[in-house]
N, C-alpha and C positions, 0 to 999 in steps of 0.2 A: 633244161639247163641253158643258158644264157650261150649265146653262140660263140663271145670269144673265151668262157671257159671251156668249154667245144674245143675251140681251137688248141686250148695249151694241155687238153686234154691229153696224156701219149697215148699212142694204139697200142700197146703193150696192155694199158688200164682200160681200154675198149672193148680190148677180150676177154679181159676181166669180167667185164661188166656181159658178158657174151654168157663165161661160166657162171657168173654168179643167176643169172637168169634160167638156167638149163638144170642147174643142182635145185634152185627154188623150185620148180615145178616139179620137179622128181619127185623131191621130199614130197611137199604139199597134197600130190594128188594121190599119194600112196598114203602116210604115216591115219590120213582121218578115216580111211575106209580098210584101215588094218582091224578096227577095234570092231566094224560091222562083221567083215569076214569070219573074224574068232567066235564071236556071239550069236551069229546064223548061223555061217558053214558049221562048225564044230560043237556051236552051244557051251562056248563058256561065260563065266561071268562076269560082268562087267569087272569086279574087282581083279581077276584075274587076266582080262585082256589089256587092263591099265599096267598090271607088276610087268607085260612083256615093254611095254611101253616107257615103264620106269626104268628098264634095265639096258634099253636104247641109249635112252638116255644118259644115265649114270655110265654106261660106256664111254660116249663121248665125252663128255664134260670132264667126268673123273679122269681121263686119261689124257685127256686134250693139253697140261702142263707138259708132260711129256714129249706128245707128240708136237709142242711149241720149241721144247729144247732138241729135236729132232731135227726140228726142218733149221734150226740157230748152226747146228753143229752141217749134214749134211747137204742143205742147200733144201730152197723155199718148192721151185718146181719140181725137183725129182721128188719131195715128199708131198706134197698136193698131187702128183701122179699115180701115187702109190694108193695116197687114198681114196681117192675118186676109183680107181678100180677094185678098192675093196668094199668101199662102198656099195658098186654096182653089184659086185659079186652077192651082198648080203638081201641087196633088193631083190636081184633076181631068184635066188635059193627061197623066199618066201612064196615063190609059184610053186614049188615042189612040196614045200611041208607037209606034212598029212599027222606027224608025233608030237608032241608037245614041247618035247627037248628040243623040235627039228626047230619049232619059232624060237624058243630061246638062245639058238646057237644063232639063228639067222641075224634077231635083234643084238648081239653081242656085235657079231662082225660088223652090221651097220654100223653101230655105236662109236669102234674101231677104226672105222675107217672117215667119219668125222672128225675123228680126234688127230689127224694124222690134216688132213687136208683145211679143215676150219682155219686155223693157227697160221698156216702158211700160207694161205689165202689171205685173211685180214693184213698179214706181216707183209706179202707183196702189194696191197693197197701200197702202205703207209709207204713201202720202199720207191715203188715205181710212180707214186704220185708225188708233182712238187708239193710242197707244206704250202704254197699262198693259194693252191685250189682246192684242199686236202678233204675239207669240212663239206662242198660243194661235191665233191665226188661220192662222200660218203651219204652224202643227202641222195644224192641220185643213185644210186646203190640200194638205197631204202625204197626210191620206186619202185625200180626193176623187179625186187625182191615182192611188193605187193600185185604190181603184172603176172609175177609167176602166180602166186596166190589165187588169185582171179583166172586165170588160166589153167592154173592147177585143177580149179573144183570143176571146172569145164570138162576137159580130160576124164579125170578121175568117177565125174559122173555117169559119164557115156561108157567109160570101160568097165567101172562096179556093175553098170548093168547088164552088160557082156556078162563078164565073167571076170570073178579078183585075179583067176591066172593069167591074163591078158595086160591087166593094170602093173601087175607086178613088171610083168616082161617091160612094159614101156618104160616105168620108173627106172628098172635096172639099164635098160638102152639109154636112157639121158645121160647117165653117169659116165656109161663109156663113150658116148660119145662128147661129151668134155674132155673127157682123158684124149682120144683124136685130138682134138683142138687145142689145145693145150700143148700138147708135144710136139704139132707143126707149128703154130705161131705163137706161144706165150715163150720168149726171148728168155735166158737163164739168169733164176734171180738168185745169184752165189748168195751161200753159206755167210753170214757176219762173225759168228764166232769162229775166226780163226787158230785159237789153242785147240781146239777139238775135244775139251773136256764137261762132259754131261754136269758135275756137280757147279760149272760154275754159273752156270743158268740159273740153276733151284737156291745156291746162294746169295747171288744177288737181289732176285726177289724176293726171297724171304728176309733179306734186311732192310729192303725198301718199305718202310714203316709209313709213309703215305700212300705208296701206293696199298699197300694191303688194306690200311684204313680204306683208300676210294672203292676198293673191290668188295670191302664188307658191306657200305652201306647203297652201292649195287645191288645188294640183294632184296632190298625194299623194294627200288626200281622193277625187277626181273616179279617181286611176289605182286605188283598191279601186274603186272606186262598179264603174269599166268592165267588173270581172273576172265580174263575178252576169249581165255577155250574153256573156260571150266564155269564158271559163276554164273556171266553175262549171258553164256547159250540157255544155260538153267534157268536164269531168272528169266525171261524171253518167251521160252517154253511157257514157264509155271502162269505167266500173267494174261501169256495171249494165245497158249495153248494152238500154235502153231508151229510147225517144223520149219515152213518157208520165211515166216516170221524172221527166224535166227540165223537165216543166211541172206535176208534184206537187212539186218544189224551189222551181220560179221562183213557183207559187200560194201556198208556204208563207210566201213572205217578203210578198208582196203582201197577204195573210190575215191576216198574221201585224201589221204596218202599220196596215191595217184595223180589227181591233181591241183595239190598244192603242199607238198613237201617243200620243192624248188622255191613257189614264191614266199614261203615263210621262211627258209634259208636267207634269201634274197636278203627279207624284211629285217635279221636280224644282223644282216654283215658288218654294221657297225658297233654291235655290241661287242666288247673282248672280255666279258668277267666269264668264262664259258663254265666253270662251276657251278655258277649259280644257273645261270641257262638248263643246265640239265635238271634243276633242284627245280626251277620253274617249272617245266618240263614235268614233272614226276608231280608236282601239286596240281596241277591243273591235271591228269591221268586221275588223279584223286577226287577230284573235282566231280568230273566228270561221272566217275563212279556212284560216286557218294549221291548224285542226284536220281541215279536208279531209284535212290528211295522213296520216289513223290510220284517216280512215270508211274500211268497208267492207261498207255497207248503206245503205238508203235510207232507214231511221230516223235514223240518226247524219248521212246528209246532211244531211235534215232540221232534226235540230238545230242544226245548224251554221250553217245557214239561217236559223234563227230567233237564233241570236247575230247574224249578221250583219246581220237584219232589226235587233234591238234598238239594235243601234250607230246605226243611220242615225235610231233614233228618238230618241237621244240628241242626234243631232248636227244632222241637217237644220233643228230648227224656228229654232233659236239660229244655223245660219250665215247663214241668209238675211237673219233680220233684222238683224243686223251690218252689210251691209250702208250700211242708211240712218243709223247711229248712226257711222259715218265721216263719210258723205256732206252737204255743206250744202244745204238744202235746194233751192235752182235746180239743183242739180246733181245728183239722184238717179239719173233715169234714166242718165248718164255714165257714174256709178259703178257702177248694177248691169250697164251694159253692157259696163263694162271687164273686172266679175268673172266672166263669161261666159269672156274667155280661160283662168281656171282651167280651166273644164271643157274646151275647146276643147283645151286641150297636155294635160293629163290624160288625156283620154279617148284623144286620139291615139297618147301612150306607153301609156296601159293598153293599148291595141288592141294593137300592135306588140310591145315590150317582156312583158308580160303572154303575148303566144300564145308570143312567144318562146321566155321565160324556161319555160313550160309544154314545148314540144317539146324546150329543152334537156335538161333533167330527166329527161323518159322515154327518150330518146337515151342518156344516160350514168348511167340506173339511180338518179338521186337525182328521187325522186317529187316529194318533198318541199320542190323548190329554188322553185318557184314560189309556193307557199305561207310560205315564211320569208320571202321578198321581201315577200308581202305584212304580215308580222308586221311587218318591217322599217320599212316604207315608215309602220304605223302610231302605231310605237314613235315616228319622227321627227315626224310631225302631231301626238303629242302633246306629244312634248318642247321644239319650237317653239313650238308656241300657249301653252303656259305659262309660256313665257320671256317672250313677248309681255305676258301677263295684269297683271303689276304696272306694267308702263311705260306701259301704252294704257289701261287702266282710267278715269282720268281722263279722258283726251283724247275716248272712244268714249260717256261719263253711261254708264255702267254702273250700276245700281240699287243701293243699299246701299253706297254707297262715298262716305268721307268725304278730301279732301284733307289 
C-alpha cells in the first residue's frame, strides 16, 4: 500500500485489517484438514465429509442476510462480537467430537457464527473507511487475506501432524482472540438502521432490482472462484500425479496475490467503469482456466495460475466495494449479507456442476469440457456486467461520471 493511503488509512481500519488477518488463518488452517481428519480418524467418505462441509457452509451464507439485518438494526461491533465468539466456540467443539451429530452440530454453529460476524465486518470496512481510499483498502484486505492463507497451511500443517485436536484448539483460540481485540480497540460502529425494524432491511433489497441482478450474476464469478479448491487441485493431481505439485499451484496463486494485488490496483486507478473491471476480472479467471486445457507441466500450471491469480486481482478489490455504493447507508450490512448468496449458489454449483462437468470430460475423452465451461461461464460475467455499466453508473456515484 502506497504510504500516503497508509496515512489516511484510520486505525479503527487497521485493526481491521488485524481481525481480518487472525479470522483468515483460523479458518484456513483448520476448514482443509477437517476433511483429512473425517476420512482417517473416523473413515468416512469423501462424500460425506464434503455434506459436513456443505452444511458449514450453507450456514453461513444462508443465514448471513440475516445476520447483515442484525448488525443494520443492533449495531456493526457488538454483532461481529458475537460472532467471532461463536465462531470460536464451533472450532474449538470440533476437538471434542467423536458422534457424527457432534460434527454436524459443530459445523452448523461455525456456519452461525460467520453469518453473524462476515456482514458486519465487510459493513464496517465500508463504514469506517473514506470512499476516495475504499477500493485500496479492500485490495489490501485481499493480501492480508492470502498472508493468512499461506500461513494458515504452515500452521495447519505442523499441527495436522501433531494432532487435529491441537489444530482445532488453535483455530478456535484465533477467534477469540479477535474477539479481545476487538472489544479493546475496534471504536463502536453504531447501528444505521435507526427505526429498528427487521422487515425493512429484507425490503429494501428485495426491491433493489439491480442490485439482485449484480448479485445473480455474481454467481458465475464465486462458480470460477470454486474450481482453484475443487477442479484445479484434481487436474494438478491427475496430470502430474503429485500431491506437492498442488500446493506449488495453490502457493502460486496465493504468492502471486501477495505481491502484486496493490500494484495492479495501483495500475487501474484511473480506470472508473468498475463494472466492467470486475467483468474483466472474471474473463481473464476464465482465461486462465480454460488454458488448463493444453498444460502439460507444472510450469504451464503455473502460469495459468498466475492468469488466474491476476483475474481475481482485477476483480476482487472493485466487487466488494460495489457493494456499499448500491447499498443506503442503514442498510449496508443487509446488503453485503444478501451478496453472500452469490457465493452461497456459486460455490454450491461450482462444487457440483464443476467436479461434474470435470468427470464428464475424462469419461468421454473431451479434457477440455470443463475448462470451456469455465471460458464460458466468464465470457457471460463479462458480457452482463457491461450491459450493466451505462444504466447503473449513475444510480451506483461511480467516480468520473457526468449525467
Amino acid at each position: 500500500m502506497k504510504r500516503e493511503i497508509w496515512k489516511l488509512t484510520p486505525s479503527s481500519v487497521k485493526w481491521l485489517y488485524v481481525l481480518s488477518f487472525l479470522m483468515n488463518m483460523g479458518f484456513y488452517a483448520l476448514i482443509p484438514y477437517l476433511t483429512l481428519h473425517l476420512t482417517d480418524s473416523f473413515a468416512w467418505t469423501v462424500a460425506m465429509a464434503g455434506l459436513v462441509l456443505a452444511v458449514r457452509q450453507f450456514s453461513q451464507q444462508g443465514f448471513a442476510f440475516l445476520g447483515g439485518i442484525t448488525a443494520d438494526i443492533f449495531g456493526y461491533k457488538g454483532t461481529m462480537l458475537l460472532g467471532l465468539i461463536v465462531r470460536g466456540a464451533g472450532f474449538l467443539l470440533f476437538a471434542f467430537c467423536t458422534e457424527t451429530w457432534q460434527f454436524f452440530a459443530a459445523a452448523v454453529l461455525s456456519g452461525l457464527g460467520g453469518s453473524l460476524f462476515e456482514p458486519a465486518c465487510a459493513a464496517s470496512y465500508a463504514i469506517l473507511t473514506p470512499e476516495t481510499i475504499r477500493k485500496e483498502v479492500f485490495a489490501f484486505r485481499n493480501v492480508l487475506t492470502n498472508i493468512g492463507v499461506v500461513g494458515s497451511q504452515i500452521a495447519g500443517t505442523i499441527l495436522a501432524g501433531v494432532d487435529f485436536f491441537w489444530l482445532s484448539i488453535f483455530s478456535g483460540t484465533l477467534y477469540f482472540v479477535a474477539t479481545l481485540l476487538a472489544l479493546v480497540f475496534l471504536p463502536p460502529v453504531q447501528a444505521q438502521n435507526t427505526t429498528g425494524k427487521w422487515s425493512d432491511g429484507i425490503v429494501h433489497v428485495l426491491r433493489d432490482r439491480p442490485f439482485l441482478r449484480y448479485t445473480v450474476i455474481l454467481i458465475g464469478f464465486y462458480y470460477l472462484n470454486m474450481q482453484i479448491f475443487l477442479a484445479v487441485p484434481q487436474f494438478t493431481e491427475d496430470v502430474l500425479h503429485s500431491k506437492e505439485a498442488v500446493g506449488i499451484v495453490l502457493a502460486t496463486i496465493s504468492i502471486s496475490i501477495i505481491l502484486l494485488q496493490m500494484k495492479v490496483t495501483h495500475w487501474l486507478e484511473g480506470y472508473t467503469r468498475r463494472f466492467t473491471l470486475i467483468g474483466i476480472g472474471a474473463l481473464v479467471m476464465g482465461i486462465g482456466l480454460f488454458l488448463l486445457s493444453f498444460a502439460d507441466s507444472l510450469w504451464f500450471i503455473m502460469l495459468d495460475a498466475f492468469i488466474f491469480a491476476l483475474g481475481t486481482m482485477i476483480s476482487v478489490p472493485y466487487l466488494v466495494d460495489m457493494v456499499p455504493r448500491f447499498a443506503p447507508k442503514e442498510h449496508i450490512g443487509a446488503y453485503y449479507g444478501f451478496n453472500g448468496y452469490s457465493l452461497a449458489f456459486g460455490g454450491s454449483i461450482g462444487t457440483f456442476l464443476g467436479g461434474w462437468m470435470y468427470d464428464l470430460g475424462r469419461e468421454i475423452g473431451f479434457d477440455w469440457l470443463p475448462w470451456m465451461i469455465c471460458l464460458l461461464v466468464g465470457m457471460a460475467v463479462a458480457w452482463n456486467l457491461h450491459q450493466m455499466e451505462e444504466k447503473e453508473r449513475n444510480r451506483v456515484n461511480l467516480p468520473g461520471h457526468t449525467a
